[in-house]
C-alpha positions in Angstrom: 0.0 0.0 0.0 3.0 2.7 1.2 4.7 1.9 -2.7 1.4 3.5 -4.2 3.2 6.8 -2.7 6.8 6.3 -4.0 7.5 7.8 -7.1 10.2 5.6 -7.8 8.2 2.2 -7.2 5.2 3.8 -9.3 7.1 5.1 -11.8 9.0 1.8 -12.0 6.2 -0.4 -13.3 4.8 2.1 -15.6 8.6 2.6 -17.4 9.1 -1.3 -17.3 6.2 -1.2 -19.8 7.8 1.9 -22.0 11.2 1.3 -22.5 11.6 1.4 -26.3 12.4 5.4 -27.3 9.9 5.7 -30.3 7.5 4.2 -28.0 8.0 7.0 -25.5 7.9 9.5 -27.9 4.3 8.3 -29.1 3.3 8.5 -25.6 5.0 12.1 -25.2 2.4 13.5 -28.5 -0.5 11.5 -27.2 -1.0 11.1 -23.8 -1.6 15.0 -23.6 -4.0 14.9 -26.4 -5.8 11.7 -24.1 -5.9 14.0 -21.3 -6.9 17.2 -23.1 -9.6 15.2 -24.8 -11.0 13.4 -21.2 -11.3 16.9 -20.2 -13.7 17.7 -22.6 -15.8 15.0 -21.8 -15.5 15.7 -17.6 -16.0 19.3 -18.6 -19.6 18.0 -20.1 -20.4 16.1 -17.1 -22.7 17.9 -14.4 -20.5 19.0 -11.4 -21.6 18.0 -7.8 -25.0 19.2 -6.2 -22.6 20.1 -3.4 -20.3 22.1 -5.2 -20.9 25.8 -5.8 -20.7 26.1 -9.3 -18.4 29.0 -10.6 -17.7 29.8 -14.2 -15.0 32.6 -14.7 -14.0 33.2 -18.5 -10.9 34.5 -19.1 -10.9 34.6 -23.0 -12.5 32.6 -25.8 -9.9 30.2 -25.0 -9.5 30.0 -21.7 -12.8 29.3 -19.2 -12.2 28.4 -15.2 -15.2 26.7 -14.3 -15.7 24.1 -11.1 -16.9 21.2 -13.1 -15.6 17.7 -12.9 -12.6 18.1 -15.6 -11.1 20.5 -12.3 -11.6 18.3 -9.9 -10.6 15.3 -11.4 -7.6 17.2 -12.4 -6.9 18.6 -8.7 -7.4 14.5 -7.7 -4.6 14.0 -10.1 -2.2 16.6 -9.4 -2.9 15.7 -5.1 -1.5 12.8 -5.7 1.6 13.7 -8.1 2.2 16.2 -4.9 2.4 13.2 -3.1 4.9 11.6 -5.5 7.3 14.4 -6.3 6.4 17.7 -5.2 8.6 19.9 -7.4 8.0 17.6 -10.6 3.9 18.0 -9.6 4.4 22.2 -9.0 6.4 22.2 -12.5 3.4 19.5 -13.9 0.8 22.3 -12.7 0.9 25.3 -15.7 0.1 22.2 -17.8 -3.3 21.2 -16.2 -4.0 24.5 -15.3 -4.3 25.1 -19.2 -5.2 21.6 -20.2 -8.4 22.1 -18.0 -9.2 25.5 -18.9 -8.9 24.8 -23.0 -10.4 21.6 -22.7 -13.3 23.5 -20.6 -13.7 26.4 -23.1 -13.7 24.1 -26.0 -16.5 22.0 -25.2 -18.6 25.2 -24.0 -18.2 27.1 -27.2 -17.3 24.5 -30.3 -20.5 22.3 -31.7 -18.7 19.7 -32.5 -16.9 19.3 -29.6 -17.8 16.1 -28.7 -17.2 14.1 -31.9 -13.9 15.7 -32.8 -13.0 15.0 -29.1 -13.8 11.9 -29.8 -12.0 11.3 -32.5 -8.7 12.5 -31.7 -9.3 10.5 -28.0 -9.8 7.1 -30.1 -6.9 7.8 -32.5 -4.4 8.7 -29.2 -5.1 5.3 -27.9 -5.1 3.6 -31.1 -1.8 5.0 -31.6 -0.1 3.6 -28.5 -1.7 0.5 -29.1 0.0 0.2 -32.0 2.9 1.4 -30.7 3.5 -0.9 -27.9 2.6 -3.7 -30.4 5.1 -2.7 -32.9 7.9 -0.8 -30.9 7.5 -2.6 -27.4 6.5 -5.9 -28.7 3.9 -6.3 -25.3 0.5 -5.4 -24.1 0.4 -1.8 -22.6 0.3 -1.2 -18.7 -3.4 -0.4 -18.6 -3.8 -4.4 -19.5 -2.2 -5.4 -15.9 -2.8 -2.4 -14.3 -5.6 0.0 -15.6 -6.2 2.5 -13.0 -2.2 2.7 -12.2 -1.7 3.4 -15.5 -4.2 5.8 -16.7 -3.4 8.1 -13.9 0.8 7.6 -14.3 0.7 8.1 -17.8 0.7 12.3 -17.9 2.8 12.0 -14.7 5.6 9.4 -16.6 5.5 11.5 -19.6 6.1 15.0 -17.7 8.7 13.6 -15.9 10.6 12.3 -19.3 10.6 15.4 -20.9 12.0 16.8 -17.4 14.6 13.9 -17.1 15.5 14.7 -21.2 16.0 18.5 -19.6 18.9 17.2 -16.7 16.2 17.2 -13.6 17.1 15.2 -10.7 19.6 12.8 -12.4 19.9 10.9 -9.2 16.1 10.1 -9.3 16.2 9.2 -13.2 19.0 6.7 -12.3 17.5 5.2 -9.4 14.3 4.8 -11.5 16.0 3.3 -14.2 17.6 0.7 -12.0 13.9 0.0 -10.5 12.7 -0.7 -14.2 15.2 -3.6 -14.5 14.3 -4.8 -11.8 10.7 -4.8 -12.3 10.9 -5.6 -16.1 12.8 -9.4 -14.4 10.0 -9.9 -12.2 7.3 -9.7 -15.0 9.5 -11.8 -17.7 9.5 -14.4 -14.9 5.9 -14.0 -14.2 5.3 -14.8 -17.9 7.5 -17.7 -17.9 5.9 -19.1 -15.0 2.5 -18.9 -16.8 3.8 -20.5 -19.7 5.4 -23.3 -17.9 1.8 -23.7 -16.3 0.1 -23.3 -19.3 2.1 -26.6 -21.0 1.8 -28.5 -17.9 -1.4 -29.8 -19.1 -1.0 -30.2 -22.4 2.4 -32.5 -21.8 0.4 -34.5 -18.9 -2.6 -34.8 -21.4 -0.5 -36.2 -24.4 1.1 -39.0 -21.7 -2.6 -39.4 -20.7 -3.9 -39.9 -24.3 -0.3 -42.6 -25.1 -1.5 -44.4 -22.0 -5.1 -45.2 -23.1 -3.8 -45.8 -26.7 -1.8 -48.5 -25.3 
């Protein structure tokens, strides 16, 4: 329960599953457009009864409302904070405009919801692909889908901020982590194929018995 809260243990199983560089890169162009796009869609949602609602536009661009793309994006960044502060107050100009773009878009463009959609279903068809074709395996969400989904704008931030020299020290110690944890889950697999031809070999033995 305590490693939900280290950044390195987190971060660790959600690299082990992103290791190949054009991979990454995939992820780095569309996990923001996943998130941008998911805030469209909270930002249709009707907030809480509970919640007084405020809407304060800024431009035609930019539109602060208290609707359920900001507090599922305050959820997420509580929890980053938790992780690794600094990387979560350097993460937070990023939300704040992911939030307030994706909130303005879906209050003001028509077609909001289809071309949000669209570009939503094309993001994750593109890492799809991408972790069939670069990372030859199934993508994190597949083992782990709510540690995944909410690690994914986290892991990318922090790549583009380990690309930029921060906290080398933590970069390293991640990277040794992902070894680790990319040994455990190759012998997972193996253990599952070694149980998965258990049968089949004691069945063939079973079937040469009765034959004879």
């Amino acid at each position: 329960m305590l490693d939900l809260f280290k950044v390195d243990k987190q971060l660790a199983f959600y690299g082990a599953y992103h290791r190949n560089k054009w991979n990454i890169l995939v992820h780095v162009v569309f996990v923001p457009v996943i998130v941008w796009t998911g805030g469209v869609f909270f930002a249709n949602l009707t907030p809480p009864a509970f919640i007084p609602f405020v809407s304060y536009p800024i431009n035609e661009y930019l539109l602060a409302e208290t609707n359920w793309a900001t507090l599922v994006a305050s959820a997420f960044l509580l929890y980053y904070l938790i992780l690794e502060p600094l990387g979560a107050l350097l993460f937070f100009p990023q939300i704040f405009l992911t939030v307030l773009t994706a909130t303005a878009f879906a209050r003001h463009n028509p077609s909001q919801l289809s071309i949000s959609l669209a570009l939503h279903v094309l993001s994750w068809i593109a890492q799809f692909v991408s972790h069939t074709v670069a990372e030859k395996r199934a993508p994190a969400l597949l083992d782990n889908i709510l540690g995944a989904t909410v690690l994914a704008p986290f892991f990318v931030h922090l790549e583009n901020l380990f690309f930029l020299g921060y906290k080398p020290d933590l970069h390293r110690r991640i990277q040794n982590l992902v070894g680790v944890e990319i040994a455990r889950i190759k012998g997972l697999e193996g253990k599952k194929r070694r149980q998965a031809a258990t049968p089949a070999v004691g069945s063939v033995g079973g079937e040469k018995s009765k034959s004879q």
